[in-house]
C-alpha positions as CSV (number, residue, x, y, z in Angstrom):
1,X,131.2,109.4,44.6
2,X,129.7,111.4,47.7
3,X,131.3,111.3,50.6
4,X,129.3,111.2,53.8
5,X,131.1,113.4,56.7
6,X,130.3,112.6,60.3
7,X,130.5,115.8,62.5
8,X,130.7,115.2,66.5
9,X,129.6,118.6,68.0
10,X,128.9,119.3,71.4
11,X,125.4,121.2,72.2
12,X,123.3,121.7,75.1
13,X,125.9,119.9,77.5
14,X,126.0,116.9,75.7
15,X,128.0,115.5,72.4
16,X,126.0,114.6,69.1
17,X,126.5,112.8,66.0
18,X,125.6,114.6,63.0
19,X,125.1,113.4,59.3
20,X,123.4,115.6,57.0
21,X,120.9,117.3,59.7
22,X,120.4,114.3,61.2
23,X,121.4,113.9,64.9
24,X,122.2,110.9,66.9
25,X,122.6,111.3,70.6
26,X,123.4,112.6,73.1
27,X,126.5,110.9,74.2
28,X,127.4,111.6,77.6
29,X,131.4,112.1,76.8
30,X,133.5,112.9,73.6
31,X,135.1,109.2,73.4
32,X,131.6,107.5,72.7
33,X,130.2,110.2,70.4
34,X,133.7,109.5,68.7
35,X,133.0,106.2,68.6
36,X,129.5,105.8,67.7
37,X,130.6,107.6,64.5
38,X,133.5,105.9,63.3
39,X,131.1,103.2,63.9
40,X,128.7,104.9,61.0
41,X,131.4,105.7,59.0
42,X,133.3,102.2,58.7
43,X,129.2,101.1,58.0
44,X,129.2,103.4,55.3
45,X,132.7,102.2,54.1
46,X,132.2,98.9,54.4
47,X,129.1,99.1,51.8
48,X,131.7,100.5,49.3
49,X,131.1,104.7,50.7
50,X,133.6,107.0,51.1
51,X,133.3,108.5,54.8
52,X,135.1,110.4,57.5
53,X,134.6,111.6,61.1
54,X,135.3,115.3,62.6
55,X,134.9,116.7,65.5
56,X,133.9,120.0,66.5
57,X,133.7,121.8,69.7
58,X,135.8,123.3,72.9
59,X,139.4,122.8,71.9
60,X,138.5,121.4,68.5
61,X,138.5,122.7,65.0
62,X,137.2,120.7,62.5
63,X,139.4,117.9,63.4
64,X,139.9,114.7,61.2
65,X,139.1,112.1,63.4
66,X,138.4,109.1,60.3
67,X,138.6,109.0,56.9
68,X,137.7,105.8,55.2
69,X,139.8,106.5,51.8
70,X,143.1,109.1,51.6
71,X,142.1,110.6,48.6
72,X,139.3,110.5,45.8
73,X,140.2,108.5,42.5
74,X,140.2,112.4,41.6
75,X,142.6,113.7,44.0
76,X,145.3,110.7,43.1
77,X,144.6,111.5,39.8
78,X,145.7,115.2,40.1
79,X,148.5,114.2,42.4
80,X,149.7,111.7,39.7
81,X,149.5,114.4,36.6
82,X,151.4,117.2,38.7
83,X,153.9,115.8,41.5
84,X,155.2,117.6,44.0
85,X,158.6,118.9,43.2
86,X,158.1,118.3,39.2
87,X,158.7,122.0,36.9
C-alpha cells in the first residue's frame, strides 16, 4: 500500500501544502498549513490510506509532523522476525 506524504514547505513568503506536485495554498502561517494537511491526511486515512505530514523549511528538517499508521504490515513484520536485542 502507497503511502501519500504531505510536505508543508515555505516558498515565496508564504507556506504550501504539497502532495505529489500538487500545491495547495498559500497559508499565511505555519500552524494553518499544518493543519490544512493533517486535515488531507486523516482524509486519506480515514478512506483506509496510509498518510503522514512533514514539514520543511527555516528551522525544519523533514520533520514528522503526522503519521496515520506506525509502521507498514511490512515493517511489523520485520520487527517481529528480528527483535531488538535477540542473537
Amino acid at each position: 500500500m502507497r503511502t501519500s506524504i504531505y510536505i508543508v514547505i515555505f516558498s515565496r513568503d508564504a507556506w504550501w501544502v504539497d502532495l505529489d506536485g500538487e500545491a495547495d495554498g498559500p497559508f499565511g502561517t505555519l500552524d494553518a498549513a499544518i493543519g490544512q494537511a493533517v486535515e488531507l491526511a486523516k482524509s486519506t486515512a480515514r478512506t483506509g490510506g496510509r498518510s503522514e505530514v512533514r514539514v520543511m523549511g527555516p528551522g525544519r528538517d523533514n520533520s514528522l509532523i503526522y503519521q496515520s499508521a506506525q509502521k507498514s504490515l511490512l515493517g511489523r513484520a520485520v520487527a517481529m522476525a528480528h527483535p531488538i536485542g535477540a542473537n
